[in-house]
MOPAC internal coordinates of N, CA, C and O (Angstrom, degrees):
PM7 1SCF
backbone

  N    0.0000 0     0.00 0     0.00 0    0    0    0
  C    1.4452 1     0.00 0     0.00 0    1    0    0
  C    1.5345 1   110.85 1     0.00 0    2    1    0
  O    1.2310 1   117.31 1   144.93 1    3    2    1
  N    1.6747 1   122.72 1   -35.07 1    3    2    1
  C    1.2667 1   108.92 1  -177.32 1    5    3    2
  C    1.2172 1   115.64 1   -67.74 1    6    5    3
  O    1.2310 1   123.66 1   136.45 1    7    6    5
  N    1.5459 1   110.58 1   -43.55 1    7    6    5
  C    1.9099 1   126.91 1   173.65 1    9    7    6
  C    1.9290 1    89.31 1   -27.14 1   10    9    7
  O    1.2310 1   123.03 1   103.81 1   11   10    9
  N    1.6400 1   111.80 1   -76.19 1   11   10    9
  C    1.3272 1   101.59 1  -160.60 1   13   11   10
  C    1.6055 1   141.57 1   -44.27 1   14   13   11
  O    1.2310 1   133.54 1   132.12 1   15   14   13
  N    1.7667 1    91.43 1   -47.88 1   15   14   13
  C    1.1485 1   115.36 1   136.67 1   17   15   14
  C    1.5102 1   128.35 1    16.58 1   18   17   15
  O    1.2310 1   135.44 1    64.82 1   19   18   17
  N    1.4005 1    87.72 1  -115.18 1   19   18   17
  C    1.8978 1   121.69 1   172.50 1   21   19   18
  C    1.8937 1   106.67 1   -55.52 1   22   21   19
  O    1.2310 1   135.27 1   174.61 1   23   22   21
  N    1.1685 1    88.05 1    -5.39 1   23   22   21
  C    2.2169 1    89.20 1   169.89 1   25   23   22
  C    1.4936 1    86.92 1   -94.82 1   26   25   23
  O    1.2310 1   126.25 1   100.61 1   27   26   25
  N    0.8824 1   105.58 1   -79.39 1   27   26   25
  C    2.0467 1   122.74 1  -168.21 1   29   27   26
  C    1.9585 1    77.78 1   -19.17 1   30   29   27
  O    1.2310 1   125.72 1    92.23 1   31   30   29
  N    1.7385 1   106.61 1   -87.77 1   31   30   29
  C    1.3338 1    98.13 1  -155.46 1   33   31   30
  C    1.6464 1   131.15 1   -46.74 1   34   33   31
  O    1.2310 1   132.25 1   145.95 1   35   34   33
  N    1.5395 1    93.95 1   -34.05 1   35   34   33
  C    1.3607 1   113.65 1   165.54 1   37   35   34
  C    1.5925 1   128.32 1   -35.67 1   38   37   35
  O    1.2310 1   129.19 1   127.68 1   39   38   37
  N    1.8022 1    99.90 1   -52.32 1   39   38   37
  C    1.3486 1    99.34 1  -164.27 1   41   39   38
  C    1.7009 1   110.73 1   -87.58 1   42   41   39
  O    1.2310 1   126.32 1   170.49 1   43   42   41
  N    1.7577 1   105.45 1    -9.51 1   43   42   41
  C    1.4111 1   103.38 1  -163.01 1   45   43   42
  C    1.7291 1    90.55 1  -121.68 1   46   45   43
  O    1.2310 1   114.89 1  -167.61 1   47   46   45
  N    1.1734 1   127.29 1    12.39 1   47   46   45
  C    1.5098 1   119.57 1   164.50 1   49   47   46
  C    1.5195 1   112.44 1  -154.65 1   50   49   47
  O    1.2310 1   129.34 1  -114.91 1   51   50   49
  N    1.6245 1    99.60 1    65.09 1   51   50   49
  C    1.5107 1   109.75 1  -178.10 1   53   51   50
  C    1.5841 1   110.68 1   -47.54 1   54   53   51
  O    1.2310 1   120.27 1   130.55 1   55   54   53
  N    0.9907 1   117.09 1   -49.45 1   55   54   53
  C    1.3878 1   120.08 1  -178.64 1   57   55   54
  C    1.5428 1   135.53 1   -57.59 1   58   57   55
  O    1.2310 1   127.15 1   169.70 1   59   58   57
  N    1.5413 1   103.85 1   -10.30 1   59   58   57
  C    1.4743 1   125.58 1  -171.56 1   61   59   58
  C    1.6993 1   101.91 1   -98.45 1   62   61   59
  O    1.2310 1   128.97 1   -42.77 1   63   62   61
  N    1.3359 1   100.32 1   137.23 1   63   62   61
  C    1.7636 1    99.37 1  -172.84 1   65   63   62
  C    1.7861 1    98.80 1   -82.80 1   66   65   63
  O    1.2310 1   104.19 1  -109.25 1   67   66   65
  N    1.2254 1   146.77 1    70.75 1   67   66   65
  C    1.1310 1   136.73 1   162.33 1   69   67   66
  C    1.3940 1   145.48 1     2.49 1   70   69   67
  O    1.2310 1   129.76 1   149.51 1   71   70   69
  N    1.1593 1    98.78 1   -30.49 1   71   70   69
  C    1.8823 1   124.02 1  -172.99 1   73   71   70
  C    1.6189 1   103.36 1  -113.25 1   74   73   71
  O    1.2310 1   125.19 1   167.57 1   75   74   73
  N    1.4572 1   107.64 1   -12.43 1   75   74   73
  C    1.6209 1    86.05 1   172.45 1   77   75   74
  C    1.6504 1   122.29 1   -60.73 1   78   77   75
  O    1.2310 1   121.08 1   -24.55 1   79   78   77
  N    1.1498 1   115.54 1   155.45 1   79   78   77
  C    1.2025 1   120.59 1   167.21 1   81   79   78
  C    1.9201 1   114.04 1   -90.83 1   82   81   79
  O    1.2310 1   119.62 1  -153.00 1   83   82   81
  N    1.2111 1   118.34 1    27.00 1   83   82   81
  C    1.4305 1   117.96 1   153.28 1   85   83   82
  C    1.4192 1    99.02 1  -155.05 1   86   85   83
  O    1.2310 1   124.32 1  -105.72 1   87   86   85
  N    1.5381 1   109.32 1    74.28 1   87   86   85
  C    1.5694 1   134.63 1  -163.67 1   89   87   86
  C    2.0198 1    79.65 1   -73.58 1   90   89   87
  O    1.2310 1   119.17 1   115.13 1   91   90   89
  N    1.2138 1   119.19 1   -64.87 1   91   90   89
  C    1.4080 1   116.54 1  -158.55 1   93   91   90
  C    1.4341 1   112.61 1   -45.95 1   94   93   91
  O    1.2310 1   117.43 1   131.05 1   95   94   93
  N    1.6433 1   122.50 1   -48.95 1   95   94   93
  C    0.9081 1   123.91 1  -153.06 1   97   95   94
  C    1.8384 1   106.06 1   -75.90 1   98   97   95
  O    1.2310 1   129.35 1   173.63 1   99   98   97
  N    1.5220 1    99.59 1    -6.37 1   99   98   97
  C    1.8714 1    99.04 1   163.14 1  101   99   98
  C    1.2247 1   122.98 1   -93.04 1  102  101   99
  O    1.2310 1   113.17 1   171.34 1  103  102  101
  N    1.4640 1   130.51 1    -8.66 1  103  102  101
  C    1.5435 1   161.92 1   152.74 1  105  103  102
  C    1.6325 1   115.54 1   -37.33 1  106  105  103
  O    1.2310 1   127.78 1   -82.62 1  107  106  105
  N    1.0810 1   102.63 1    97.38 1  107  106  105
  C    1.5027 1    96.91 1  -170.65 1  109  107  106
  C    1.9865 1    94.41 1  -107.71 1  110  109  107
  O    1.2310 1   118.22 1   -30.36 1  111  110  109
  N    1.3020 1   121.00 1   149.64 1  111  110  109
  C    1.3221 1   127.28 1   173.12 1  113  111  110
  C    1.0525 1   121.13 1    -1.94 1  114  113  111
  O    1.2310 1   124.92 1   110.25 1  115  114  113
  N    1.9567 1   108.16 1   -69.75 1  115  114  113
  C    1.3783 1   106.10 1  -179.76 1  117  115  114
  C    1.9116 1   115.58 1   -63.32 1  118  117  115
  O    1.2310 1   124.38 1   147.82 1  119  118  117
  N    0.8602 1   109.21 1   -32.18 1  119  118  117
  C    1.6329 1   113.34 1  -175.33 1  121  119  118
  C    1.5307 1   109.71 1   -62.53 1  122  121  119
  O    1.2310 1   130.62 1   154.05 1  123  122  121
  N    0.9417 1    97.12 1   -25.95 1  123  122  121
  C    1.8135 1    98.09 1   173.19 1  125  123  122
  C    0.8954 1    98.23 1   -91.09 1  126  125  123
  O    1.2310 1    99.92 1   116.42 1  127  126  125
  N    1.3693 1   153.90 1   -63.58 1  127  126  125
  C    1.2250 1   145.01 1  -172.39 1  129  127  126
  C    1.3715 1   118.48 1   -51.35 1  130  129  127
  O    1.2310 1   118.74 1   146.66 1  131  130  129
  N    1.3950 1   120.01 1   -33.34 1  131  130  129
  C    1.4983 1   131.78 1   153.21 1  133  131  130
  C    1.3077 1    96.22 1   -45.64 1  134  133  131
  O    1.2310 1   111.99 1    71.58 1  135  134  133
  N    1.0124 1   132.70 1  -108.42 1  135  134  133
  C    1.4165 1   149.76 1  -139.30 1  137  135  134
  C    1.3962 1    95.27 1   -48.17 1  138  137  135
  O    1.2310 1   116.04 1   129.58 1  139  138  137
  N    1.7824 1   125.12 1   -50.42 1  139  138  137
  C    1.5808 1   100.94 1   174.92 1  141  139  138
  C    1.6364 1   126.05 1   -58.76 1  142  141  139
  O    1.2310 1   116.75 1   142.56 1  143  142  141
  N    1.0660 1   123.79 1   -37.44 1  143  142  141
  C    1.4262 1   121.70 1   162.95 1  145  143  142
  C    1.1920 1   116.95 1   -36.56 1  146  145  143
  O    1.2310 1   122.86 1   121.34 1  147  146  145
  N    1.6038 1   112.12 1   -58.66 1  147  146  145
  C    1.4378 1    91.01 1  -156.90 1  149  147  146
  C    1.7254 1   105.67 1  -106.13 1  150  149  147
  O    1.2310 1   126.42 1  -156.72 1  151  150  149
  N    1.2503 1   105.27 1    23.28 1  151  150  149
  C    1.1572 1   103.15 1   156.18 1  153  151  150
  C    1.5524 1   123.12 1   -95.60 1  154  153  151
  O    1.2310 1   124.75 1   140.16 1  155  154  153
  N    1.6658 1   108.49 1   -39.84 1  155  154  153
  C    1.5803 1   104.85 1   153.87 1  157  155  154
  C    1.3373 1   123.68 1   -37.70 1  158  157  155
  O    1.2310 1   121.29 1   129.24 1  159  158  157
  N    1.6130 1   115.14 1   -50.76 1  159  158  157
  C    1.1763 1    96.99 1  -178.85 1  161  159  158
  C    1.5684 1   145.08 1   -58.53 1  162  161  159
  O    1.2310 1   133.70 1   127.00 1  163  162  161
  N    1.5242 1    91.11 1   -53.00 1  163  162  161
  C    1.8211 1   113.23 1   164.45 1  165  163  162
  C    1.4025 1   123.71 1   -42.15 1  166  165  163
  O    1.2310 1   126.76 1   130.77 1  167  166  165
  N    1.8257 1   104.60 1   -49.23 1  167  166  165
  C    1.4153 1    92.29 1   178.98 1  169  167  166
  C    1.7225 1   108.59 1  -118.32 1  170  169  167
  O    1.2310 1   123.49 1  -129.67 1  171  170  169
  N    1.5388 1   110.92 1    50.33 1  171  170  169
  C    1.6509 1   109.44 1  -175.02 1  173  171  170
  C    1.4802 1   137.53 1    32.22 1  174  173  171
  O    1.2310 1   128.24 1  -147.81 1  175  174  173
  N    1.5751 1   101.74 1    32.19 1  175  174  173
  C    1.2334 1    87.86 1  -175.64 1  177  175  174
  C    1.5534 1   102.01 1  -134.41 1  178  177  175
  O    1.2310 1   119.46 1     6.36 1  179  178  177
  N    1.8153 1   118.63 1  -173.64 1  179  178  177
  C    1.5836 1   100.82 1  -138.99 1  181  179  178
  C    1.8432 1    72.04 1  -119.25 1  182  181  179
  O    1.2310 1   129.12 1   -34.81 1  183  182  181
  N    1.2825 1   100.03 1   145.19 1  183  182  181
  C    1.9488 1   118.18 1   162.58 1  185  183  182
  C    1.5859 1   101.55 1  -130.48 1  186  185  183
  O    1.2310 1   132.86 1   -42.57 1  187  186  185
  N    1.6939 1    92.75 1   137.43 1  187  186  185
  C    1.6219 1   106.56 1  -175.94 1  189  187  186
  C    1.1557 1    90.49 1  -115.92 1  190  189  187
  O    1.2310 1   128.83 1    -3.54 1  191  190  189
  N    1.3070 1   100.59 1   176.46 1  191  190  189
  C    1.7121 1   112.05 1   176.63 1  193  191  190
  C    1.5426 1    91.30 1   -78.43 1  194  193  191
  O    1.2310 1   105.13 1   179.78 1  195  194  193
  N    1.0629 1   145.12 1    -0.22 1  195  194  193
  C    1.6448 1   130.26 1   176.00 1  197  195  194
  C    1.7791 1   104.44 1   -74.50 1  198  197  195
  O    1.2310 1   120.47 1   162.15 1  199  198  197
  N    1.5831 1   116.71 1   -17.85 1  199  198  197
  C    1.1202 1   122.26 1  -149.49 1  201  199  198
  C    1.8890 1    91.70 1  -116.93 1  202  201  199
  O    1.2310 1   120.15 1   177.41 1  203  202  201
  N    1.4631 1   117.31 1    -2.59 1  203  202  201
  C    1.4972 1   125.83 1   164.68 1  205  203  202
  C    1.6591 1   110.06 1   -68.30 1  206  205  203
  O    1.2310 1   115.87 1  -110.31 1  207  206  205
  N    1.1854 1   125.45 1    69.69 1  207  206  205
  C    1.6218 1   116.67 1   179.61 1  209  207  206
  C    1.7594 1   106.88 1  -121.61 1  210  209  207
  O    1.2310 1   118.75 1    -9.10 1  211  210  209
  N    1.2026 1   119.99 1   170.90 1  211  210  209
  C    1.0689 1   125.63 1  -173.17 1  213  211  210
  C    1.6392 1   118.59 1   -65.48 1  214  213  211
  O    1.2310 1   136.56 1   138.41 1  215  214  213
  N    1.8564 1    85.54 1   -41.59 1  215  214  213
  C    1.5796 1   104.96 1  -178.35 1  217  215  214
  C    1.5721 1   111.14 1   -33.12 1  218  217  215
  O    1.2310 1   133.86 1   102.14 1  219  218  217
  N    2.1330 1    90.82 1   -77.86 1  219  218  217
  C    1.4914 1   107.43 1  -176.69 1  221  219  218
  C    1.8612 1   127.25 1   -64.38 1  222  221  219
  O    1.2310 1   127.75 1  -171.96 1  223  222  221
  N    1.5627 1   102.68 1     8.04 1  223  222  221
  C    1.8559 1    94.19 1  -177.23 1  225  223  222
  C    2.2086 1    81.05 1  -128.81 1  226  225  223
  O    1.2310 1   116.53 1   173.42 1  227  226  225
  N    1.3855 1   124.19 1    -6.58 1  227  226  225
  C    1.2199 1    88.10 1   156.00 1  229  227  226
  C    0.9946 1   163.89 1   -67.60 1  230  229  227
  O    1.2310 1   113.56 1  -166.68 1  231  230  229
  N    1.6820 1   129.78 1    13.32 1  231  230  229
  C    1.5622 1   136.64 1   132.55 1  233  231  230
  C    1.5743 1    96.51 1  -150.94 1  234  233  231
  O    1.2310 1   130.91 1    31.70 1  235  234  233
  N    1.2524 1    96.55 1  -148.30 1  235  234  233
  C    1.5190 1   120.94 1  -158.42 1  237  235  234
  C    1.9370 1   109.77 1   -71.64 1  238  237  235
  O    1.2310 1   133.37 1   136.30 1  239  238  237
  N    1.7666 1    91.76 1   -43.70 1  239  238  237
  C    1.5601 1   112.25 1  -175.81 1  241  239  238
  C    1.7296 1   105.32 1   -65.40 1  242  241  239
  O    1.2310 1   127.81 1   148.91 1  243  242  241
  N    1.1675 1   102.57 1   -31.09 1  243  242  241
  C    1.3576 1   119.76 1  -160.44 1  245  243  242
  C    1.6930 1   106.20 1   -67.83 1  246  245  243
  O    1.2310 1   125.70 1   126.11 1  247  246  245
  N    1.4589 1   106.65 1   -53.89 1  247  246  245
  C    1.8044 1   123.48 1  -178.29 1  249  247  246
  C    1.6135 1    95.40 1   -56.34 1  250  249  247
  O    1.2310 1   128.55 1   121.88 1  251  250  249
  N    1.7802 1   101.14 1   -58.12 1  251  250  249
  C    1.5880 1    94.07 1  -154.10 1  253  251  250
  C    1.1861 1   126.80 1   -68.43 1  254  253  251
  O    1.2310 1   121.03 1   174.07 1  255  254  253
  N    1.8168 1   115.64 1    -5.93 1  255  254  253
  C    1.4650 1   154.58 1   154.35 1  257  255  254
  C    1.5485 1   108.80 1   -60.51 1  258  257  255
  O    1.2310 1   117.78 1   146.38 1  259  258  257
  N    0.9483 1   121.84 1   -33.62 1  259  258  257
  C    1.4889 1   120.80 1   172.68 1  261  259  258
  C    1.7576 1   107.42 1   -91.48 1  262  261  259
  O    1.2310 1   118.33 1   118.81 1  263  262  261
  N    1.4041 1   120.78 1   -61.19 1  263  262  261
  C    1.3093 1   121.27 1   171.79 1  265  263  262
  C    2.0695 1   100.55 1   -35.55 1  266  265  263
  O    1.2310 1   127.61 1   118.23 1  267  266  265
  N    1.1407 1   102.95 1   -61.77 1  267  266  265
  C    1.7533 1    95.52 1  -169.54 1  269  267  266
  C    1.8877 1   115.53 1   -60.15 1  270  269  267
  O    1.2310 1   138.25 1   156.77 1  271  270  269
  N    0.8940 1    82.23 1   -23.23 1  271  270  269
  C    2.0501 1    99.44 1   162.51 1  273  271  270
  C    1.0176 1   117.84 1   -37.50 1  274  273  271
  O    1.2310 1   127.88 1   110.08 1  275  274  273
  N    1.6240 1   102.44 1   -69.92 1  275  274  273
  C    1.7217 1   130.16 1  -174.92 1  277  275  274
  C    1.4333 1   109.81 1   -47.82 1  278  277  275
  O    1.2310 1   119.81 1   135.71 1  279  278  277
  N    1.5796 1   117.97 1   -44.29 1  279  278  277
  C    1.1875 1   128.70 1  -133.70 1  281  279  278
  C    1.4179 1    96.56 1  -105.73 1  282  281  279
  O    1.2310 1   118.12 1  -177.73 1  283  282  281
  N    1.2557 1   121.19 1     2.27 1  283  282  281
  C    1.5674 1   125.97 1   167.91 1  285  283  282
  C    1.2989 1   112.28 1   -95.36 1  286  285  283
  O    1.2310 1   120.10 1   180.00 1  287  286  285

């Protein structure tokens, strides 16, 4: 799941370093809002803005820790 992940972010926020460990603080509105889409989509599951926090978009471990959340 992380492999997929780091493609998804990869292919739709070339410009964002992925692996940083203060992934959020390069995250501007739209980029989160990117990334919730198309992470809803891929792995069917629903992100609210309750689920927009620093915690879950501060790096890579952090998203795919929230995506595996959903999915229980």
């Amino acid at each position: 799941m992380k492999e997929k992940i780091r493609t998804i972010l990869e292919e739709n926020l070339p410009l964002v370093d992925v692996d940083s460990d203060f992934l959020f603080a390069e995250l501007s509105s739209l980029d989160i809002t990117t990334i919730m889409m198309m992470l809803s989509d891929e792995f069917h599951v629903t992100l609210g803005a309750d689920d927009v926090t620093p915690r879950n978009f501060r790096s890579l471990d952090s998203i795919v820790a929230l995506v595996e959340s959903k999915l229980k």
